[in-house]
N, C-alpha and C positions, 0 to 999 in steps of 0.2 A: 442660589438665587431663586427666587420664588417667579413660578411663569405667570402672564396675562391671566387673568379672569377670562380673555376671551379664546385663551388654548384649550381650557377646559371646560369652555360652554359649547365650543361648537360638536365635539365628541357626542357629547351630548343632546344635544340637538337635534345631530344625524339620525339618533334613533325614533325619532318619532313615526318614521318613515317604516319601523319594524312594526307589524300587526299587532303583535303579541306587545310592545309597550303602548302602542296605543289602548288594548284591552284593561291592562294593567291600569291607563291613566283615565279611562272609563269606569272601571273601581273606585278609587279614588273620588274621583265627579261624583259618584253616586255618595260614597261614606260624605263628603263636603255637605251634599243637598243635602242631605238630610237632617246637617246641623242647621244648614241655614232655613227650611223650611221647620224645624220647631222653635227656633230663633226667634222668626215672621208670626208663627200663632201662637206664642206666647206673648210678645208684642202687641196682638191684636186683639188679648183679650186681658192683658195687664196680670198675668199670672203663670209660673211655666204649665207647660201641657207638652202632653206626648200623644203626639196626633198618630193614628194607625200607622199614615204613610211614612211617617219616620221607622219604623218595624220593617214594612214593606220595602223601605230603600235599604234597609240595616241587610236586609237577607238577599237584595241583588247585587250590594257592594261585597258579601261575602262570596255569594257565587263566583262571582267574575274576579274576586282576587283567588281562590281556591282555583278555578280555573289556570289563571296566570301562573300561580304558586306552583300549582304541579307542573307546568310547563316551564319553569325553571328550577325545580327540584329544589325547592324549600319547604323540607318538611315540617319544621318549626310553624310557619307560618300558617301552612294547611291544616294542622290540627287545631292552630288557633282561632282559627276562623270555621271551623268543624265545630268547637266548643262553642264560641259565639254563635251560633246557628242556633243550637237548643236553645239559648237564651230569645233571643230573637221569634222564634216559634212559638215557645212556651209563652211570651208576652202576648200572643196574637192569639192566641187560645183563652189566656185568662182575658182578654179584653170582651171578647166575642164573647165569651160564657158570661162576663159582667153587662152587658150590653143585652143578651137575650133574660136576665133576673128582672132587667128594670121593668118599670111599671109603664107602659104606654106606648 
């Protein structure tokens, strides 16, 4: 027999109350903004774009899950977001070196 939906929501629940998933769901929040804020300026300007601070969020949502990751010893995860990092960087460097080319 399958238990309540609310057996296994409240388990869960409880933990918000633990630092460390709240860190974790601060990850998270950041990886989310950062879709919903190039969502918003590509909306705004009728075209997609990749605004800096998408980079910017991309590499505090990686932090703070690397963070979390080793603090629950997921090491799958921490390299994966180690990998994503170079990407993330590498973008913010090519932007800024295309940024200081232009003209004016």
């Amino acid at each position: 027999m399958m238990k309540p939906m609310t057996d296994s929501l409240w388990p869960l629940l409880a933990k918000i109350s633990d630092p460390w998933e709240l860190l974790g769901l601060g990850a998270q929040l950041c990886f989310t903004a950062r879709f919903a804020y190039q969502w918003w300026k590509s909306e705004k300007v009728g075209a997609v774009v990749l605004p800096m601070l998408f980079w910017y969020l991309s590499i505090a949502g990686a932090l703070l899950t690397i963070v979390y990751c080793v603090r629950r010893e997921a090491l799958a995860l921490v390299v994966a977001q180690l990998i994503a990092l170079i990407f993330y960087v590498r973008n913010i460097i090519l932007a800024r070196r295309k940024k200081a080319l232009m003209p004016g």
